[in-house]
C-alpha atoms as one frame of an Amber mdcrd trajectory, in Angstrom:
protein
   0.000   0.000   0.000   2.701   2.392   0.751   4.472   1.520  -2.721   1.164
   2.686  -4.372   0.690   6.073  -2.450   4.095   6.635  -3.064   3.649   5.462
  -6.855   0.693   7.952  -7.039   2.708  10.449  -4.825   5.620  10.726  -7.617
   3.216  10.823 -10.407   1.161  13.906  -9.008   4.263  15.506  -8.011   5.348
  15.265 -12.231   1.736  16.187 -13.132   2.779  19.563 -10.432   6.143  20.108
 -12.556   4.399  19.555 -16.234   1.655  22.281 -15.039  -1.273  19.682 -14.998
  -3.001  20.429 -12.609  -5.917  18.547 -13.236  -4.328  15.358 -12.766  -2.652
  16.356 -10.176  -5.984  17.364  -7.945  -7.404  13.504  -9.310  -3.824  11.696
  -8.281  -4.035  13.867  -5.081  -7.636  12.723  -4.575  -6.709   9.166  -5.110
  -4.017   9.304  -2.264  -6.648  10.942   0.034  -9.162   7.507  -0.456  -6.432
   5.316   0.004  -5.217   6.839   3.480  -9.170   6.769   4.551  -9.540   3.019
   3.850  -9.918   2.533   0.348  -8.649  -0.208  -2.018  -6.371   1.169  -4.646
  -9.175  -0.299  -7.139 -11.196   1.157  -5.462  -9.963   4.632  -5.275  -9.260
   4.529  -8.790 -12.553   3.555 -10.042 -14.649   6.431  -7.953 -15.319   9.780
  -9.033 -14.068  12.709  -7.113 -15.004  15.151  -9.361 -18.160  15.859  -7.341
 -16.644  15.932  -3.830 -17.300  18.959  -2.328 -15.831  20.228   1.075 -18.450
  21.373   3.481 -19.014  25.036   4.027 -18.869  26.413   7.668 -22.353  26.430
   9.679 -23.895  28.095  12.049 -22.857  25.703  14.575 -19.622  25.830  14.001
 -16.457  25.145  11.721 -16.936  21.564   9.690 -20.497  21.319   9.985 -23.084
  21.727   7.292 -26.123  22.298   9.246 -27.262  25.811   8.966 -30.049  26.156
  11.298 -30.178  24.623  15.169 -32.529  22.399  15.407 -34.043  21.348  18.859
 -34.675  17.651  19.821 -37.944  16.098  19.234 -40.490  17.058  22.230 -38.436
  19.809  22.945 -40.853  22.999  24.307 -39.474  25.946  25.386 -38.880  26.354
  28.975 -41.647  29.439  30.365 -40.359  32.895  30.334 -39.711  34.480  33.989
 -42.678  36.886  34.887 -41.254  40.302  35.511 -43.563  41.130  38.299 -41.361
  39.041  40.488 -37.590  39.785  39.403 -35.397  40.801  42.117 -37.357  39.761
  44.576 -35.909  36.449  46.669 -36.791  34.791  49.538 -33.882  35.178  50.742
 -32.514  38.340  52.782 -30.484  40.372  50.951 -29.514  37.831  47.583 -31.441
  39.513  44.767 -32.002  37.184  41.999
């Protein structure tokens, strides 16, 4: 396995040198399914022209969820009523 990303290492390198750049982004493609688990047969026979990286969401860096969504069942807890704000049991702890 090593002798192939090596293999496909050298030729993407030469692809870099001869300007192609286009074969360079497929070779470097190829090496990037083969380090995540992929047979070299594998790799070779998918199509990574339609990978796509995923944009930044709301949540966060590396997530493609835009919007938070709450959990199913999930109500809102009541809003505070202002009448009583500030004024604790307790002796001399506002809350």
């Amino acid at each position: 396995m090593d002798d192939t990303i090596d293999a496909l290492r050298r030729r993407m390198e030469a692809a870099v040198e001869a300007l192609d750049f286009e074969e360079a982004k497929r070779l470097r493609d190829r090496i990037a399914l083969i380090r995540g688990g992929a047979s070299p047969e594998a790799a070779e026979q998918a199509d990574t022209a339609g990978l796509t990286r995923q944009q930044p969401g709301a949540m966060g860096l590396g997530t493609s969820q835009q919007r938070v969504t709450p959990p199913a069942g999930w109500k809102p807890p009541r809003k505070p009523d202002p009448m009583t704000r500030g004024h604790s049991r307790r002796r001399g702890r506002p809350s």
